[in-house]
C-alpha positions in Angstrom: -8.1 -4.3 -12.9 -6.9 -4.4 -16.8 -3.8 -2.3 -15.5 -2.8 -4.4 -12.6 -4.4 -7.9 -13.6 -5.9 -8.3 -10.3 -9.3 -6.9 -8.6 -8.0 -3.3 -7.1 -9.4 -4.8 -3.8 -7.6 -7.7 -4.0 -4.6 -5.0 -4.4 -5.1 -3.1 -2.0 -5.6 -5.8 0.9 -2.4 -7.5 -0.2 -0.4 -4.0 0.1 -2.0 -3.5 3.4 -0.4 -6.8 4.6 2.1 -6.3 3.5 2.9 -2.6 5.2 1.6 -4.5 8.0 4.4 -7.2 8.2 6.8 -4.4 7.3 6.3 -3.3 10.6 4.8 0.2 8.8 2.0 1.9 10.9 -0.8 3.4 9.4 -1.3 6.7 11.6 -1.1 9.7 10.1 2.3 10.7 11.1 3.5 7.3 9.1 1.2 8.1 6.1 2.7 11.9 5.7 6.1 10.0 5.5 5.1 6.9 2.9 6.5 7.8 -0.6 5.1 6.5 -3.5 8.0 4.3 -4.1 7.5 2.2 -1.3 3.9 2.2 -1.9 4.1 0.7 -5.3 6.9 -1.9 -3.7 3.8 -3.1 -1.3 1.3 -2.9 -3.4 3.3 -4.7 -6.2 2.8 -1.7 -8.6 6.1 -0.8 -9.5 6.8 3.1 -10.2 9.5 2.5 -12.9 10.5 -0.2 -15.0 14.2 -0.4 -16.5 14.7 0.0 -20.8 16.8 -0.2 -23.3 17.6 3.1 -24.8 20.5 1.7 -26.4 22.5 -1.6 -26.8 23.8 -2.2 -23.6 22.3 0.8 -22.0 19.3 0.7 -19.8 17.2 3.5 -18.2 15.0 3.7 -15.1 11.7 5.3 -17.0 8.3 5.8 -15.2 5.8 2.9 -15.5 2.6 2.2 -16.6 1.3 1.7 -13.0 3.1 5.3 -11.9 0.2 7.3 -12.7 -2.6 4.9 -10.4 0.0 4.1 -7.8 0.3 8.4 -7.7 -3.4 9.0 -7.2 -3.6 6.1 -4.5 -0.7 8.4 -2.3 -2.2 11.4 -3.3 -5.3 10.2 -1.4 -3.2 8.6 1.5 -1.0 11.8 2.0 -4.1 14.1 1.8 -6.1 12.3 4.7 -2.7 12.3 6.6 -2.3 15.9 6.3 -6.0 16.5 7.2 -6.0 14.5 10.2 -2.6 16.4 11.1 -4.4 19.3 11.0 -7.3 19.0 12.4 -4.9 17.5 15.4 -5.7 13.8 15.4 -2.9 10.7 15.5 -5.3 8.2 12.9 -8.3 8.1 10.8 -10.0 6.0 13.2 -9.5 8.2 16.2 -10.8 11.0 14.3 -14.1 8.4 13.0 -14.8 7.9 16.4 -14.2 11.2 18.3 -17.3 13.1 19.2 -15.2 16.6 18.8 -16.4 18.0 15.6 -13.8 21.1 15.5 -12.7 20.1 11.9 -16.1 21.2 10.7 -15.3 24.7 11.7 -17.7 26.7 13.9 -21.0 25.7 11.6 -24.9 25.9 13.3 -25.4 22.3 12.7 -22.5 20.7 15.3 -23.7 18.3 17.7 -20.1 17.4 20.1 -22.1 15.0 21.9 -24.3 13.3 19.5 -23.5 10.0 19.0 -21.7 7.6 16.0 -24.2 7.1 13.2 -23.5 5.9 10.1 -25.0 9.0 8.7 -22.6 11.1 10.7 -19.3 8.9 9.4 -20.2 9.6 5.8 -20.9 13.2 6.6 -17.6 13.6 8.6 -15.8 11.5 5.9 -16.7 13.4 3.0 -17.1 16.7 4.0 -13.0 16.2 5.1 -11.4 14.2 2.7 -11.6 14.5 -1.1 -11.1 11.2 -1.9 -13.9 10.0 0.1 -16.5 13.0 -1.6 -17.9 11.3 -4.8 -19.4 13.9 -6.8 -19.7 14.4 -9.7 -21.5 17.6 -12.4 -23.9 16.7 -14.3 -25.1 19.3 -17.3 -28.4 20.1 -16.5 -29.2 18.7 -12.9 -25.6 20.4 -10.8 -23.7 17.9 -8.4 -24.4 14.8 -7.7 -23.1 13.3 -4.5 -23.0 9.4 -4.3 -20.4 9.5 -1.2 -20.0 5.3 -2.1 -16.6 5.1 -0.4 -17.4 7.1 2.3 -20.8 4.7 2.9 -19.2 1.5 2.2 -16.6 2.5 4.8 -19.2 3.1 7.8 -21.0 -0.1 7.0 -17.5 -2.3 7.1 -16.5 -0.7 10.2 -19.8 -1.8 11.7 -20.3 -5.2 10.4 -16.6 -6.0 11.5 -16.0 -4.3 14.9 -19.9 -3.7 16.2 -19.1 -6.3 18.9 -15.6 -5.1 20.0 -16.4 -1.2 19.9 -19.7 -0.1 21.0 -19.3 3.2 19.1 -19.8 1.1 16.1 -23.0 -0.5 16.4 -24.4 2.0 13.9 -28.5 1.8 14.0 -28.9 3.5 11.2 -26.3 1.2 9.0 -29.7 0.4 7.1 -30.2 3.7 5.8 -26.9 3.7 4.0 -27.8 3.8 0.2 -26.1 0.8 -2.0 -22.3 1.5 -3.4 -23.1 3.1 -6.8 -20.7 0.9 -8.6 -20.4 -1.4 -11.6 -21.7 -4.8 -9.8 -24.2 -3.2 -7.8 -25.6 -1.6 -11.6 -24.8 -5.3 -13.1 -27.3 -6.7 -11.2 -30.0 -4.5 -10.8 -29.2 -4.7 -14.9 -30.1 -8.4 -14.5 -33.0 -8.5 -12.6 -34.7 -6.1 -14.8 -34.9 -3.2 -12.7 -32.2 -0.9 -14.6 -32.9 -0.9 -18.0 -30.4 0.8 -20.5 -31.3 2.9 -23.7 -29.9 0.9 -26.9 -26.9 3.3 -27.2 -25.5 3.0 -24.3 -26.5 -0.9 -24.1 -24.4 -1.5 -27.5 -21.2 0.8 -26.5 -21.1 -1.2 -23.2 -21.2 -4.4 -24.8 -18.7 -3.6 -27.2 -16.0 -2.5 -25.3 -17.6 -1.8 -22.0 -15.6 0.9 -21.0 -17.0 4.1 -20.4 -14.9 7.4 -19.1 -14.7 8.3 -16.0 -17.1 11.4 -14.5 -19.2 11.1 -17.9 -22.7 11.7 -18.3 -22.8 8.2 -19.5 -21.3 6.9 -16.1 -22.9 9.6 -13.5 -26.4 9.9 -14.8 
């Protein structure tokens, strides 16, 4: 948000409308094919920015943006070349099919068991990086908070529950909360996450804390 001046969701949902009035698909044969140019063009996040390196002489240099609008395709081409391989046309055909042959030949596959929000989040972060939220923590291992991964299954179901019966998840419940700064803003308010003085003075000086820290994570 303080690089891009909007919400990142507010981003993102305007660059997905606008791929969609493009005409752009997004199946995995069309993701494998998006650059990051056109990405940033949709997403208004331009990759470069024209400067002066001399009177009358301007350069096309990378922007500020390059670096996010790089780890957004990154995720997008990784889940395209995933679903490539594991031979599926979209992320949502692979969500809802019941084959489980991406998982390799492991004890615990069930090809007929059906869509659970418990199963999405499994399938989702055991296949795609960018939906695997873990994080080491000195003195406690990996952590594993899967909040994209979860917020993804319980979307899909309160959205298309009526118009697809594979997504009436019963056990959308279960789902933990996102582990994310509103969700710890409020429990912060009501009194039910309290934070040591340290950590309560850094965050209310600058309130920025670095990414995958203990600080963040624990």
């Amino acid at each position: 948000e303080q690089q891009t001046g909007r919400p990142f969701n507010e981003v993102v949902l305007f660059g997905l409308m606008g791929m969609h009035l493009d005409g752009n698909k997004l199946d995995a044969q069309s993701l494998a094919e998006l650059t990051n140019f056109h990405l940033g063009v949709v997403l208004q996040m331009p990759v470069s920015q024209e400067v002066e390196v001399m009177p009358a002489i301007r350069q096309d240099r990378d922007s500020d943006l390059k670096p996010l609008v790089d780890k957004f395709h990154g995720a997008l081409q990784q889940i395209a070349r995933r679903l490539q391989e594991k031979g599926f046309t979209s992320l949502g055909q692979y969500i809802l099919a019941k084959d489980e042959h991406g998982f390799g030949n492991s004890d615990d596959q069930a090809t007929e068991q059906a869509t659970s929000a418990a199963r999405i989040v499994t399938k989702l972060s055991r296949s795609f990086s960018s939906f695997c939220d873990e994080y080491e923590i000195e003195g406690q291992g990996l952590v594993s908070f899967h909040r994209k991964a979860s917020l993804l299954a319980m979307n899909l179901h309160n959205k298309f529950q009526a118009q697809e019966p594979q997504l009436r998840l019963a056990d959308v419940e279960s789902v933990t909360v996102g582990s994310e700064m509103k969700t710890a803003s409020l429990l912060i308010r009501h009194g039910i996450l309290k934070l040591d003085n340290g950590l309560a003075a850094r965050l209310s000086s600058d309130g920025v804390l670095k990414s995958g820290s203990r600080e963040e994570v624990g």
